[in-house]
N, C-alpha and C positions, 0 to 999 in steps of 0.2 A: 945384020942388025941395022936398022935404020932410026938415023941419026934425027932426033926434033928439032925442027927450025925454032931458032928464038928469034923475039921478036924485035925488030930494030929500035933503034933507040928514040926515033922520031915519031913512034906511035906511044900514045898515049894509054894504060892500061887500062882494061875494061873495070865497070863501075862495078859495085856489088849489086846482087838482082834486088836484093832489099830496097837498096838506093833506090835503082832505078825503076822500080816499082810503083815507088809511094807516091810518085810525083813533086816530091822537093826537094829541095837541095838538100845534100848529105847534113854540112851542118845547119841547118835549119830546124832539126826537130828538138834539138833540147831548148833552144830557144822557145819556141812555140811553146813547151811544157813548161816554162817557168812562167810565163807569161800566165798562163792557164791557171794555175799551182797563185799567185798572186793575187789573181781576178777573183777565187774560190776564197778564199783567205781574207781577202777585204769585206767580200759580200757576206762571207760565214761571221767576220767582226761583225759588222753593220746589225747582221739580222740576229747575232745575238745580243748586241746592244738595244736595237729594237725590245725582243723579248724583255732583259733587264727592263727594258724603262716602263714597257706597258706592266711586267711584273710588277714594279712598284710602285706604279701610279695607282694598278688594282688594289697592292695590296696599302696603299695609304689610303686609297678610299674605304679600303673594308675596315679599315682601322676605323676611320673616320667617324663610317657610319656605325660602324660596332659601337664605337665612344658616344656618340650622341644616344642611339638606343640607349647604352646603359645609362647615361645622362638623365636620359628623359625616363626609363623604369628607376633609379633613384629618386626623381624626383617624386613622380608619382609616389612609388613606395613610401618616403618619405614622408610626403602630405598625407598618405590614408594612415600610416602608422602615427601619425603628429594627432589627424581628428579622433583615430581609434584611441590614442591614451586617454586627450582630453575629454572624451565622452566617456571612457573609463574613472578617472578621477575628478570628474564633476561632483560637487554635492548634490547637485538636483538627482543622477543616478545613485549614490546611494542611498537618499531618501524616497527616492520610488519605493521598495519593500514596505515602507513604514506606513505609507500613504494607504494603499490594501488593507496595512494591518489595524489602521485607526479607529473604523467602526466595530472593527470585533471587537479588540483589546477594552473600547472603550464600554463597548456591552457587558464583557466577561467583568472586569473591575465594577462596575456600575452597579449588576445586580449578581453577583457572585461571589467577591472575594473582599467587598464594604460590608453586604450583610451579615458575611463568616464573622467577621470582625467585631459587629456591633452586639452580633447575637455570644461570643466568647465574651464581650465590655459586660452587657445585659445581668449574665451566668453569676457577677459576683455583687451583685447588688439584690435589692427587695423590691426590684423596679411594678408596680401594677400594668404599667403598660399603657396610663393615663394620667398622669399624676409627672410635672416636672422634675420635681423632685425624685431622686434616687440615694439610697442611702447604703455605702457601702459596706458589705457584708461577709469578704471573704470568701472561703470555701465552704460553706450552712449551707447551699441547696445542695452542693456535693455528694456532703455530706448525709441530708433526709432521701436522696435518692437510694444510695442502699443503704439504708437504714430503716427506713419505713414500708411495712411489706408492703402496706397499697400501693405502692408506686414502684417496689420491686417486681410484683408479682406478675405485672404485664408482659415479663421475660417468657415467663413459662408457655403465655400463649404463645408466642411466636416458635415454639417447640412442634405444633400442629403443623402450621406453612412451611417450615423448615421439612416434615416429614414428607407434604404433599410435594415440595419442590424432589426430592429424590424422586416418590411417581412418576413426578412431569418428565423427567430428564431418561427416565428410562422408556417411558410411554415416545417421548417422541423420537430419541435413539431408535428403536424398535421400528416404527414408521417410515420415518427419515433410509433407515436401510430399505426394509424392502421395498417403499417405492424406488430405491434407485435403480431398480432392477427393471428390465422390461415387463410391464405389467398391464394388463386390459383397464382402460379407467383409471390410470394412474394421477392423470393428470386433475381430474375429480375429486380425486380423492384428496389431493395436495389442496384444492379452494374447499372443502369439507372441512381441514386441520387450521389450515390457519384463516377462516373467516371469523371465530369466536374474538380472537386479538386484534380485530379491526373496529369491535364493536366498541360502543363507548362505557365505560366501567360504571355510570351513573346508572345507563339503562341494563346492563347487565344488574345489577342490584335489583332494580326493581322486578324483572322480571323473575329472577329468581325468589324475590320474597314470596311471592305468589305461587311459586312450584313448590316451595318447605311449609305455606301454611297448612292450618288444620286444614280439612276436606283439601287441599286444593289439586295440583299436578301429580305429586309423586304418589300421594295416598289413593289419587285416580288409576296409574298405570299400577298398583303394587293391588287394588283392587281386582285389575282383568286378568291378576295371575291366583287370584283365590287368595291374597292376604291382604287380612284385615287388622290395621291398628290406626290407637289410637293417640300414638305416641305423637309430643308436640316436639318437632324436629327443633326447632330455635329456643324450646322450651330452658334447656339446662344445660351448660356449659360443656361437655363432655360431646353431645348430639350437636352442638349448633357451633361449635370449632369446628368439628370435622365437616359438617356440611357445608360451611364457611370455604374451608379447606380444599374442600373438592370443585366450590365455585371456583377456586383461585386453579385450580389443576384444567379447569375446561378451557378457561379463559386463555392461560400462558402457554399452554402446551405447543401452539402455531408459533410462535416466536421462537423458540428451541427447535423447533420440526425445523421450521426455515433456514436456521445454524447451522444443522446438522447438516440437513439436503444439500447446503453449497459448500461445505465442505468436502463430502463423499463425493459429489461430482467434481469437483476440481484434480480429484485421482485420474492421472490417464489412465482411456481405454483400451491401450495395450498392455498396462499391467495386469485387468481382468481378465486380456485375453488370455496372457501369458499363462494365468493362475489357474484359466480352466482347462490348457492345454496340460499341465500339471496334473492333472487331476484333483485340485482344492476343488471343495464343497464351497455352499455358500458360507457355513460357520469360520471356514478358514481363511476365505477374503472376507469376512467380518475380523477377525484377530490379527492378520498380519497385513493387512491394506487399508481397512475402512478404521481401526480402530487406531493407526498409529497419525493415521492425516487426521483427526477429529480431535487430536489431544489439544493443541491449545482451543479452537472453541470450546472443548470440556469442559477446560479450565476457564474459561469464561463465561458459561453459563453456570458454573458452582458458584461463581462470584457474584453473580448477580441472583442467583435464589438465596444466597442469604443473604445480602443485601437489602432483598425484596422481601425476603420471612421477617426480618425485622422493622421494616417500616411497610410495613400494609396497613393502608388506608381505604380504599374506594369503597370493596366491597363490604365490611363488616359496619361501616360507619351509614350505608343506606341500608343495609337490611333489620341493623339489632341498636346502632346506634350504641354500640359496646356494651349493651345491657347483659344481663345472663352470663357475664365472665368471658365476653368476647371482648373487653377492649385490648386493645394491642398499645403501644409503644406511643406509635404517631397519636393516634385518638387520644391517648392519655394527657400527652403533649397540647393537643389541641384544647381539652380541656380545663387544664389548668392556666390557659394563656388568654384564653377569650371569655371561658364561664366561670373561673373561678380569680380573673385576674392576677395571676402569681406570675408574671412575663418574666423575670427572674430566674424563678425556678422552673420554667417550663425552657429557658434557654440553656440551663445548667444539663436539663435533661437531653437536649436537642447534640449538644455539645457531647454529651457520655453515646450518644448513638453516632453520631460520626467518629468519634475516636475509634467505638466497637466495630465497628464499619474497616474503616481503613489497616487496624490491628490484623481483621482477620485476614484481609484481604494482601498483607504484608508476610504472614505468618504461609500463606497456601503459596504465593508467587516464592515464597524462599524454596517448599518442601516439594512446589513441584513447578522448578521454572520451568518458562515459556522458550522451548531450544523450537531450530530451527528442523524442521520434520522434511527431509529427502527421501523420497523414495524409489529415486531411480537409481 
């Protein structure tokens, strides 16, 4: 067994390899590490003090300028909403409307709604129509209007035009459809219907006196078909209404046609495609498309053929001159106002045709209102 030498006392013991290693003194390194550990810690303060300060320097600037932006969109907003009121509640804005409305308003009252007035003052007095004097009289012309058949009986005529207008209104229904359809010459045929209603009613009269006299146009063409008469068309009341009548059907019929035309067209073209992929006819987009879009002009041109059967004037007053049991209503009117001076009683009567007028026209709008027609 062999014994190990220790080491004497005078030797120093060896370092640790770590130690001696590193190159520093044993205790030297925690030093170093706090020192380290401090320098890190100052700087890591520093730089996040930095950070804070430029943080809120940023974020006081963005304050800032956020604040003034909105500063300045208040303000702005402000002012446009301050002019926007005051040009809202200015008087001069809301008397703009009125200023538009001044010429018309002043037209409608001027010659529309002073005349109504003068001619209902008129209605109760004996006025001639020249003569300052007026002497008041009540309800007496009222009263002789029905009361006296001469001046009733001008109703009856208007019983003719009243029948020609149903014609008209079917005649140009009838048209009005099948030109909306594609059709060769359609377009022709639309300036053929409504050129008679462009024409002037005076010369319509005229030229028509000359087609119903003896020998003249219609006795010409009723000639080239082998009939021969001698009948005088204006001759008797019964012949020279209806021929009256029928003027008034050639003339009006283009003003209805054109009613009807822009109402059947206003139906989209996808519902008649629809309707023909269906298999509907044309009778069935007549009933369930063309007839339900055309109900209020219906109703607007019923209103106006009696309107229009009760005061017709043009034609019958240049052809006959009301002679032969054609005067109508208005002629009547006219004649007791200008050739027999009774302004009185020709305003009494003028007054019972606007009430008749507007009654009927109250009584149709109740039995068939004007509703709103969807068809999609």
């Amino acid at each position: 067994m062999t014994d190990t030498p220790l080491p004497s006392s005078g030797t120093a013991p060896a370092a640790p390899p770590s130690a001696a290693g590193s190159g520093k003194p044993p205790g030297g390194t925690g030093a170093t590490s706090g020192t380290d550990a401090q320098h890190r810690t100052g700087a890591q303060h520093r730089t996040g003090a930095q950070h804070r300060t430029g943080a809120q320097h940023r974020t006081t600037g963005e304050h800032r300028t956020t604040g003034e932006r909105r500063t300045t969109g208040e303000r702005r907003t402000t002012g446009t909403g301050a002019r926007a009121r005051s040009w809202r509640d200015s008087p001069l804005r809301r008397a703009t409307p009125w200023f538009f409305l001044a010429a018309p308003l002043a037209l409608l009252i001027t010659f529309t709604y002073v005349p109504v007035v003068s001619m209902i003052t008129y209605s109760f007095t004996d006025w001639d129509g020249v003569s300052p004097d007026r002497a008041f009289t009540g309800v007496d012309n009222y009263v002789q209007i029905f009361t006296r058949p001469e001046l009733f009986r001008v109703f009856f005529v208007s019983g003719y035009y009243l029948a020609a207008s149903v014609l008209q209104i079917g005649v140009a229904l009838y048209f009005a459809t099948v030109l909306s359809f594609n059709l060769r010459f359609r377009n022709f045929f639309k300036g053929v219907l409504f050129f008679p209603y462009l024409i002037n009613g005076v010369a319509i009269g005229f030229v028509f006196l000359y087609f119903f006299q003896d020998g003249g146009t219609l006795d010409s063409l009723l000639a080239w078909f082998g009939v021969t008469t001698e009948h005088a068309w204006l001759g008797d009341p019964a012949s020279a209404n209806t021929s009256l009548a029928g003027v008034s059907v050639w003339r009006f019929t283009g003003l209805n046609f054109v009613l009807f035309l822009g109402a059947i067209q206003s139906v989209p073209g996808e519902l008649y495609e629809a309707a023909q992929l269906d298999g509907a006819g044309k009778w069935q987009q007549f009933r369930h498309l063309i007839a339900p879009s055309i109900k209020p002009v219906l109703s607007l041109s019923v209103i106006l053929a009696i309107s229009g059967s009760l005061s017709v004037f043009e034609i019958p007053y240049i052809m006959t001159g009301g002679a032969t049991g054609t005067s109508t209503f208005v002629i009547q009117t006219v004649k007791l106002a200008f050739q027999f001076n009774k302004t009185g009683l020709a305003s009494a009567a003028a007054v019972v045709l606007l009430a008749i007028i507007l009654l009927i026209t109250w009584v149709q709008r109740r039995l068939v209102p004007d509703d709103k027609v969807d068809l999609v």
